[in-house]
TORNUMI-553394 format. One record per residue (C-alpha): residue in one letter; x, y, z. Coordinates in steps of 0.25 Angstrom, whole numbers, plus 5000, padded with zeros to 4 digits. Layout:
N
{'A' {X Y Z}},
...
***
This chain:
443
{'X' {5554 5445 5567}},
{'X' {5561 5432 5562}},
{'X' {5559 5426 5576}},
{'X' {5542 5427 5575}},
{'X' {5544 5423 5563}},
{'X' {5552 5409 5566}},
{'X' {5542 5408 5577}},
{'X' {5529 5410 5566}},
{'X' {5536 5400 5558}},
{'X' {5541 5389 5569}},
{'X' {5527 5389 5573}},
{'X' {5520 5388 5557}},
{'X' {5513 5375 5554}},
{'X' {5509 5370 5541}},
{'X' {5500 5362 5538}},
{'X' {5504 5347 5543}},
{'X' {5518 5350 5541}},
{'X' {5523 5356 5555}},
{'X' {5532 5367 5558}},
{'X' {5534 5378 5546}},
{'X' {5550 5382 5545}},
{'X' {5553 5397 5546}},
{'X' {5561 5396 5534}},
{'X' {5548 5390 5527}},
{'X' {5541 5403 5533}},
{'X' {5554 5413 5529}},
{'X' {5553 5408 5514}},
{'X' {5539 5413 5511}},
{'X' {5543 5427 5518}},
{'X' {5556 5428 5511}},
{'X' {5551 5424 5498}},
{'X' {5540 5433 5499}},
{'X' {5548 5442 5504}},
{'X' {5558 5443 5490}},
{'X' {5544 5441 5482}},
{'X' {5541 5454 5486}},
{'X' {5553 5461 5485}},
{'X' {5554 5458 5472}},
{'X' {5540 5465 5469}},
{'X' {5540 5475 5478}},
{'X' {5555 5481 5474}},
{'X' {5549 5485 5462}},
{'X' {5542 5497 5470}},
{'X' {5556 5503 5476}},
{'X' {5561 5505 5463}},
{'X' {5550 5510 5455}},
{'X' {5554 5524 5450}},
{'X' {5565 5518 5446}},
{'X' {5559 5507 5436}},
{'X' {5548 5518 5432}},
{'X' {5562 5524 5424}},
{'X' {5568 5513 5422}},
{'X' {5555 5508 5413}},
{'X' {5546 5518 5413}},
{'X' {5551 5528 5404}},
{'X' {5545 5544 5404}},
{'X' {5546 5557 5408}},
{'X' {5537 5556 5420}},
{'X' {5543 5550 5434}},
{'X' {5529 5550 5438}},
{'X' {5526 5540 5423}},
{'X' {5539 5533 5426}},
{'X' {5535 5529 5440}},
{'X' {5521 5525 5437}},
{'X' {5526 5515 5425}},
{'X' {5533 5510 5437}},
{'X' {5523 5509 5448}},
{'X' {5512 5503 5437}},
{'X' {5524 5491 5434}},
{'X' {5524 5489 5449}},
{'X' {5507 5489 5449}},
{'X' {5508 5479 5438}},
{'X' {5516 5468 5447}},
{'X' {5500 5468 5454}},
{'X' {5491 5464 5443}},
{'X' {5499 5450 5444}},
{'X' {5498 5448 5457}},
{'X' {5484 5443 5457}},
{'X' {5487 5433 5445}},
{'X' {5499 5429 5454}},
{'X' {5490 5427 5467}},
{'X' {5479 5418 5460}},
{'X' {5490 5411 5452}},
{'X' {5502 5408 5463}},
{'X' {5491 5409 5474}},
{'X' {5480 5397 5469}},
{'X' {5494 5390 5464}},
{'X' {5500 5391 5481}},
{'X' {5487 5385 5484}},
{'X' {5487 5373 5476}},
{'X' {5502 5371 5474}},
{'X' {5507 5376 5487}},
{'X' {5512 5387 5493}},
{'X' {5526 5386 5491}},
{'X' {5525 5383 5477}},
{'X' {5519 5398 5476}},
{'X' {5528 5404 5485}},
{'X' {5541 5399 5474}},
{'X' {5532 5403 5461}},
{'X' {5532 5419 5467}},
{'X' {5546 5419 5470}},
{'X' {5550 5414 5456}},
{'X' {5541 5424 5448}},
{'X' {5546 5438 5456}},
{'X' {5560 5435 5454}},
{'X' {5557 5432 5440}},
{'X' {5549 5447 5441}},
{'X' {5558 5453 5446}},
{'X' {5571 5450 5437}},
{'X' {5563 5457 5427}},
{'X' {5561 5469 5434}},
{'X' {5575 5469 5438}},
{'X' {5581 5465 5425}},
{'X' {5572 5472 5414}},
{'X' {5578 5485 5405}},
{'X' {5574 5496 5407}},
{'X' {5564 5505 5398}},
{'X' {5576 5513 5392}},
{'X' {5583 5499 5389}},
{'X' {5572 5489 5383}},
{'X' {5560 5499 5380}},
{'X' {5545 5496 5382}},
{'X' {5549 5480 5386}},
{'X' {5556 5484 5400}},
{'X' {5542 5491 5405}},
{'X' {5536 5479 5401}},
{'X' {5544 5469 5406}},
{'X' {5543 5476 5420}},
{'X' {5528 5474 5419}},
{'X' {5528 5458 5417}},
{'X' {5540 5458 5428}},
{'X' {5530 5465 5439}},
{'X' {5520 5455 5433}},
{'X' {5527 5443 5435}},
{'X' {5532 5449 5450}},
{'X' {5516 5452 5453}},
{'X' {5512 5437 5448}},
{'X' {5524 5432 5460}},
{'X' {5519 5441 5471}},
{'X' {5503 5440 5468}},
{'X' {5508 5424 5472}},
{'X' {5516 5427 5482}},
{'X' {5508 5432 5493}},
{'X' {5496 5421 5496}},
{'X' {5507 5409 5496}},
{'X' {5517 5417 5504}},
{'X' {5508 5422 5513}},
{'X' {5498 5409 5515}},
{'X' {5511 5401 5516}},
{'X' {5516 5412 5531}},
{'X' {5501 5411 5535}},
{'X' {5501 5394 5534}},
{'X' {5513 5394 5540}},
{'X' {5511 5401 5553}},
{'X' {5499 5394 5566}},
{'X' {5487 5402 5566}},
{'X' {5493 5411 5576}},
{'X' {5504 5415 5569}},
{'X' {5498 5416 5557}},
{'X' {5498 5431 5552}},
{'X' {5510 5432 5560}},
{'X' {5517 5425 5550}},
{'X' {5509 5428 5538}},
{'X' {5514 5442 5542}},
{'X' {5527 5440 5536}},
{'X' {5522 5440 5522}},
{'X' {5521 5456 5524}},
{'X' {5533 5454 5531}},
{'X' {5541 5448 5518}},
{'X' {5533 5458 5511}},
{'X' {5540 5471 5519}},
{'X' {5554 5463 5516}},
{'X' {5554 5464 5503}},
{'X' {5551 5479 5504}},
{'X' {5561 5483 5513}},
{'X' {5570 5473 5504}},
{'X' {5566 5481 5491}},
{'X' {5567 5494 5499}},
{'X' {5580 5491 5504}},
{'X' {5586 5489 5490}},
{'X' {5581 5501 5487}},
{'X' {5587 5510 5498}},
{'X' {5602 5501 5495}},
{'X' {5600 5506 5480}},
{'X' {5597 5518 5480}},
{'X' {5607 5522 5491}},
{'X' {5617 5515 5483}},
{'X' {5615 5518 5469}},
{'X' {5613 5531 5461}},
{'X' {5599 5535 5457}},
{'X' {5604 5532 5441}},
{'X' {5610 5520 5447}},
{'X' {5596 5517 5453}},
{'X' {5587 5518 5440}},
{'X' {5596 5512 5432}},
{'X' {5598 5500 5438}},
{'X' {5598 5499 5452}},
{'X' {5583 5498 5454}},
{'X' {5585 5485 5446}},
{'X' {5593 5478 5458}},
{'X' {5582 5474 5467}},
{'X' {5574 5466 5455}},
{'X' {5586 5459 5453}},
{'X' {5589 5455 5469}},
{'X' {5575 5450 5467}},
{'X' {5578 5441 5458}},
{'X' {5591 5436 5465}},
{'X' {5584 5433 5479}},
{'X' {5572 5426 5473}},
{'X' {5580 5413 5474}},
{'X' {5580 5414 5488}},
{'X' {5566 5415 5490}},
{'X' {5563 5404 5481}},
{'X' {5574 5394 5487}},
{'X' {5570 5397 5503}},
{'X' {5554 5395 5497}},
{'X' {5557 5381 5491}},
{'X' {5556 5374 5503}},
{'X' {5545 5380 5511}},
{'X' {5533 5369 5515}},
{'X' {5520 5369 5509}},
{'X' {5508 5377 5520}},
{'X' {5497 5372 5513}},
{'X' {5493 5357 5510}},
{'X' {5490 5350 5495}},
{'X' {5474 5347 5503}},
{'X' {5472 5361 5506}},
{'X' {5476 5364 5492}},
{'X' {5465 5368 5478}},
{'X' {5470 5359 5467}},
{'X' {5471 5369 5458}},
{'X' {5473 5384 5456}},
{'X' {5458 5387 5452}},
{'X' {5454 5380 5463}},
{'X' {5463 5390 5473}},
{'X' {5457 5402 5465}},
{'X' {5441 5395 5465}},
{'X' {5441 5394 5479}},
{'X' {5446 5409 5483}},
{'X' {5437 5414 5473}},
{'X' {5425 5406 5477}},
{'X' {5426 5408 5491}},
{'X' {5437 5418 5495}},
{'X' {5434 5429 5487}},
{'X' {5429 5439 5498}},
{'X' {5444 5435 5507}},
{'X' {5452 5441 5494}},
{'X' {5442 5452 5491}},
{'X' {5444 5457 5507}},
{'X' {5461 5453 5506}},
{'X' {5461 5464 5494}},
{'X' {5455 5473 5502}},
{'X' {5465 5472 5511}},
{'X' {5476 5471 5506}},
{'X' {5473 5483 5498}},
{'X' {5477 5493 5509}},
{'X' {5490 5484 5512}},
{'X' {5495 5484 5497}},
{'X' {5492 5498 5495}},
{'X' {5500 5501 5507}},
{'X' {5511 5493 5505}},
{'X' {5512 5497 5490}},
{'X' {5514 5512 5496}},
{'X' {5524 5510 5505}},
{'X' {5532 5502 5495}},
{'X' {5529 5515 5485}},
{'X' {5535 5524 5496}},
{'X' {5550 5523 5488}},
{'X' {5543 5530 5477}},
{'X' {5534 5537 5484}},
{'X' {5545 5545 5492}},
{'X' {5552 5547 5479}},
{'X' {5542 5552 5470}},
{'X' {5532 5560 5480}},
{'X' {5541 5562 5493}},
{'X' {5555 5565 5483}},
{'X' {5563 5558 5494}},
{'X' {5575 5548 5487}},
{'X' {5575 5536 5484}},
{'X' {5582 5530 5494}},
{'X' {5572 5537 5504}},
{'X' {5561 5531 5496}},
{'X' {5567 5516 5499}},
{'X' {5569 5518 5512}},
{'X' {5556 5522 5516}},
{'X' {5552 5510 5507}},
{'X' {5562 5501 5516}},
{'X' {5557 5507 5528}},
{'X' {5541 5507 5526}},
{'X' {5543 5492 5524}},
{'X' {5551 5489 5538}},
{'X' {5540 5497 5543}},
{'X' {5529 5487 5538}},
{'X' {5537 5476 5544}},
{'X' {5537 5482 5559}},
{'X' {5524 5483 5558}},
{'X' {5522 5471 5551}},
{'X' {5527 5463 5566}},
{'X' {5515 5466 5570}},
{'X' {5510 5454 5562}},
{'X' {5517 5447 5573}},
{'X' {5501 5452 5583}},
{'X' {5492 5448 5571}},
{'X' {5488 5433 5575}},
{'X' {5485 5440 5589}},
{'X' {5478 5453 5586}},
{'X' {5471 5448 5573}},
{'X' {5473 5450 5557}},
{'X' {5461 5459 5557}},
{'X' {5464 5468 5568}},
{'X' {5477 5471 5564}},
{'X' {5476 5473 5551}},
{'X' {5463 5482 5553}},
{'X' {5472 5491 5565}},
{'X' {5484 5492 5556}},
{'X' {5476 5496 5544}},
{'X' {5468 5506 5550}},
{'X' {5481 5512 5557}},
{'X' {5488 5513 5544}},
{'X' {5477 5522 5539}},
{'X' {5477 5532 5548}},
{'X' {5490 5534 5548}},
{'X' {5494 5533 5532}},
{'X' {5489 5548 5530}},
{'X' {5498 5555 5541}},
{'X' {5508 5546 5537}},
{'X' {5510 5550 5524}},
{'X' {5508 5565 5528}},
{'X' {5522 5564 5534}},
{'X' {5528 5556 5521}},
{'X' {5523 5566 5514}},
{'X' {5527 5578 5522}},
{'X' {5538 5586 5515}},
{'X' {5545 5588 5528}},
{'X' {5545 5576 5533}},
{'X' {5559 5571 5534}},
{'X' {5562 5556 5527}},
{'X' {5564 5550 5540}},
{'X' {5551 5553 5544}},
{'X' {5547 5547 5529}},
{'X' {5551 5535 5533}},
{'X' {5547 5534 5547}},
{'X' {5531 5536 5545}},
{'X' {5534 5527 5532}},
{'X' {5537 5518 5542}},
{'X' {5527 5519 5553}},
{'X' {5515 5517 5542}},
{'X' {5521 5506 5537}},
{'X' {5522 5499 5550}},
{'X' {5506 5503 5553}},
{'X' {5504 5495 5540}},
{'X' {5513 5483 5542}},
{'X' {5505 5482 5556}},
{'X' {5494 5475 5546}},
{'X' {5502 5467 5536}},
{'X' {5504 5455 5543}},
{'X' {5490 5453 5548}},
{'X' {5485 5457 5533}},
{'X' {5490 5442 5528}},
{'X' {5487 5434 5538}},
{'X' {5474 5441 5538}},
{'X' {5472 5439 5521}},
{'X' {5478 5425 5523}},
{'X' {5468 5421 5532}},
{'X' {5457 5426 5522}},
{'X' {5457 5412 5514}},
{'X' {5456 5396 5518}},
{'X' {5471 5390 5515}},
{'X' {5466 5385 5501}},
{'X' {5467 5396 5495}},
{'X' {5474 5407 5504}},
{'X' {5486 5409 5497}},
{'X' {5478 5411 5482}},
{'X' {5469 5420 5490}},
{'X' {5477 5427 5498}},
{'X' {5487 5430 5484}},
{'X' {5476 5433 5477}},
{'X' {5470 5444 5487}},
{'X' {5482 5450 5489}},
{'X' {5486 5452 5475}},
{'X' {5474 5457 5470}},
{'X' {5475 5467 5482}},
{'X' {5489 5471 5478}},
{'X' {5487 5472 5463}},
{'X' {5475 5480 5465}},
{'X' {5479 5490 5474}},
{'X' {5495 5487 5477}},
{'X' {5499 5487 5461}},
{'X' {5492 5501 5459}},
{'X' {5496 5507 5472}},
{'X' {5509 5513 5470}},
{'X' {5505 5518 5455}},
{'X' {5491 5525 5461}},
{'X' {5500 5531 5473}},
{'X' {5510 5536 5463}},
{'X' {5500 5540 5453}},
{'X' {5491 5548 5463}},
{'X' {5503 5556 5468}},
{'X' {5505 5560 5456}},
{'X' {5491 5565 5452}},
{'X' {5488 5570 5465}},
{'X' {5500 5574 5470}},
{'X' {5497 5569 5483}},
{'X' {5506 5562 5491}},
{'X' {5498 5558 5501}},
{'X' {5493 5546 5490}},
{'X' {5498 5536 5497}},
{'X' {5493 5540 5512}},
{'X' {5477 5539 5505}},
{'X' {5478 5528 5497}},
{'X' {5484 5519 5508}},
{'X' {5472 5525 5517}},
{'X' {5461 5521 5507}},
{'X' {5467 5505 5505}},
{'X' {5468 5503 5518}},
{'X' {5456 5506 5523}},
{'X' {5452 5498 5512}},
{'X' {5461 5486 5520}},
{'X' {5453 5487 5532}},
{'X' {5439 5485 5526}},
{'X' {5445 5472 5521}},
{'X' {5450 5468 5535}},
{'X' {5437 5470 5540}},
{'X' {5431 5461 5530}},
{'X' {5440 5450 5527}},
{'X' {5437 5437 5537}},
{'X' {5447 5426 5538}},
{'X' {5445 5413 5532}},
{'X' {5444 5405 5542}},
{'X' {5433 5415 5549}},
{'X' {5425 5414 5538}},
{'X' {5424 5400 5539}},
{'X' {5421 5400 5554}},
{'X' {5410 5413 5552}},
{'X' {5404 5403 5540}},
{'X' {5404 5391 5550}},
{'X' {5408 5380 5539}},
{'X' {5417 5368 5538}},
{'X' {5426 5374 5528}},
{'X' {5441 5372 5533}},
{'X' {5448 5386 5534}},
{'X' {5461 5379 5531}},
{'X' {5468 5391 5539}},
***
């Protein structure tokens, strides 16, 4: 995998300045890559930070006070995108790309580091809250820089090739955040566990953001001060205007991705709560789901020959039909945990299959003016919507139905949703050449 990438890279060309560096192109994926972990981490560990801040008599209550402050990290999102997004169009992409990195470590030293409930009282709940804020806010404008900045790197050829790797970075920092888990709770005691080990992964955060900051310091500018709005207003004018229908389709589509991908990263508490398996089951199945996305995710590597469309369409439709007998074995009482993890596996390679044509694909959705606003916007409006609630409605509708197939349905319905946005969403660039203008597509 790092070969194709060194040849993606080697043969990137920015505009008027030549040959990208692979280590220009590994700063974005790594930095990205620690972005996420810091806001993802906080879903391996949510029974224990519903006791830890949640007080009550009900697991149930404890767990939803939890899930709800994970949901909460969304509602910023879309402030974040309009905010870091429009400011990476006018100010540059790597001036965004340092901003993000900052705001999560600062996020997550206040997960990490808060008192508990038991310790502080009503403050440590509500510290949490404006922690997840300030983490949604730093993701929301994380994605369009970082992923405008892989697709302007890489020839037309290459392009969702490369793109790819923003899901890519995306499946590191879960298995990284997975991976902690499993070495925690095989290590520690389940009082050890609640009481403080939970807190470790926060702090780790917060001591490898330097490194993503200092290997991003140095990485050239993709997008030119005359392909540049002059103001943030400007950025947002301009994608309202004339963009609106690319973000409404994007939404569409990726609301079958985030609700997937908001599943399998719930399966930890999932296999704890609905399946009673351990904990340490839980983060493997966790750790393994997301090294299955990734296999599948190689396939990015045939997008640029078989086309975004095509393969996102194929893998979403193949994913639906086999969700439901999926979860029929997961949720067997006699199925063994190896078997657990093994069809945990095989439906999250199905659905890495469509990831990397997915950015290259919403990328592509808007002129380079305003791709990375446009693009960060979309997708946190789609993640807030439907990936902030995901995990409290899955959990909620267990309870009340007492059905654990939940999850199985409500993949199936959002992604079907996906497809229909597929179908309707046109490329940029084959707009202009369906309207026949003159207007530059600045691919």
């Amino acid at each position: 995998m790092s070969s194709d990438l060194s040849s993606l890279a080697g043969a990137a060309v920015g505009p008027a300045r030549g040959t990208l560096p692979l280590k220009s192109v590994i700063a974005v994926i790594v930095g990205n890559w620690l972005e996420f972990y810091d806001f993802l981490v906080f879903t391996f560990f949510a029974v224990m930070i519903g006791e830890a801040f949640f007080p009550g008599e009900s697991e149930i209550g404890r767990l939803l006070g939890a899930l709800a402050t994970f949901g909460v990290g969304f509602f910023t999102r879309p402030l974040g995108a309009a905010v870091i997004g429009a400011y990476s169009d006018r100010a540059g992409r790597r001036a965004a790309l340092t901003l993000t990195l900052m705001l999560m470590a600062l996020g997550s030293g206040l997960v990490g580091l808060t008192p508990s409930y038991a310790q502080i009282g009503l403050a440590a709940p509500i510290i949490l809250v404006v922690a997840r804020l300030i983490q949604g806010f730093s993701c929301g404008g994380e994605v369009g820089p970082a992923t405008t900045y892989l697709l302007e790197s890489a020839p037309p050829e290459k392009r969702a090739a490369l793109t790819a790797w923003q899901g890519y970075s995306q499946q590191l920092a879960a298995i990284m955040g997975s991976l902690v888990g499993v070495i925690l709770t095989a290590t520690l005691s389940r009082e050890q566990l609640y009481a403080w080990g939970w807190r470790v992964p926060f702090i780790l955060g917060v001591f490898i953001a330097p490194v993503g900051l200092y290997i991003r310091r140095q990485l050239p500018e993709t997008i030119e001060a005359n392909e540049r709005h002059q103001s943030a207003t400007a950025v947002l004018a301009d994608l309202t205007r004339h963009h609106w229908r690319a973000v409404t389709y994007g939404i569409l589509i990726i609301c079958g991705g985030t609700i997937s991908t908001y599943v399998f990263t719930y399966m930890t508490t999932f296999a704890i709560t609905t399946l009673h398996l351990s904990a340490t089951i839980g983060t493997i199945l966790a750790l393994t789901g997301s090294i299955g996305q990734i296999a599948g995710m190689a396939a990015g590597a045939w997008v640029d020959r078989f086309g975004r469309k095509r393969m996102l369409i194929a893998s979403r439709v193949l994913f639906v039909i086999v969700v439901y007998p999926a979860y029929v074995v997961l949720t067997s009482a006699q199925a063994a945990p190896v078997v657990i993890v093994a069809v945990n596996m095989v439906i999250n390679f199905i659905f890495g299959t469509g990831l990397g044509a997915m950015y290259a694909f919403l990328s592509e959705g808007f002129p380079k003016a305003v791709r990375s606003s446009g693009l960060a916007i979309l997708y946190a409006l789609g993640v807030m919507i439907f990936g902030g609630t995901t995990q409290f409605i899955v959990a909620w509708l267990i309870d009340w139905t007492k059905d654990p197939m939940v999850p199985a349905w409500y993949q199936i319905v959002a992604n079907v949703a996906s497809i229909v946005g597929v179908m309707l969403l046109m490329p940029h660039a084959e707009i202009v050449r369906e309207r026949g203008t003159h207007v530059a597509a600045r691919a």
